[in-house]
N, C-alpha and C positions, 0 to 999 in steps of 0.2 A: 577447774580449768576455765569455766564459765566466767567468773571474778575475774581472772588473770588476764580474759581477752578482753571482758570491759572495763578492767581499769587502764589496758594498752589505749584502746579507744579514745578514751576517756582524756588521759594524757597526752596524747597525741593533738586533739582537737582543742582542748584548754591552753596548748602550745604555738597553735596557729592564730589561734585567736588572741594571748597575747604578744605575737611576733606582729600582729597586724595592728593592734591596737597602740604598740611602739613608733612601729611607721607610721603612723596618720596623729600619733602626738609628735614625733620630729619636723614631720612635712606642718602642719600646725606653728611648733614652735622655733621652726630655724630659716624653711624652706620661705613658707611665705611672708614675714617681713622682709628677709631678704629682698625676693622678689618685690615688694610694697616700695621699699627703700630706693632701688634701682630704678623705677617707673615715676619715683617721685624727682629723682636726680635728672631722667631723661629730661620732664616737663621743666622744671626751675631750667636748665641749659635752657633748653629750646628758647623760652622767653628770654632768658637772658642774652641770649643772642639778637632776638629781633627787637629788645631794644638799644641794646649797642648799633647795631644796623641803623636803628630810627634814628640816635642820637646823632651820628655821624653823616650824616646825607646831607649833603646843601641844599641850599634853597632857591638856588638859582640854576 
């Protein structure tokens, strides 16, 4: 009966650990270039707007 509740144990904890190791390879491989990609879209707009704004401006 000894065996039977450390390899419950046993199971249980090698199941968390790769339930956890799943999520931190997703968040890794999907989550943050996402988010990379999005902050890099922001900054390209941004400038891209202030020089449309520059080029348009008169000089007078």
């Amino acid at each position: 009966m000894k065996s039977f509740k450390s390899g419950i144990i046993v199971g249980i904890l090698s199941s968390a650990a790769l339930a956890a190791a799943t999520a931190l390879s997703y968040r890794h491989t999907i989550i943050k270039p996402a988010q990379q990609a999005e902050e890099h879209h922001e900054e390209v707009s941004k400038q891209a707007i202030r020089r449309s704004v520059a080029a348009h401006q008169s000089r007078y």
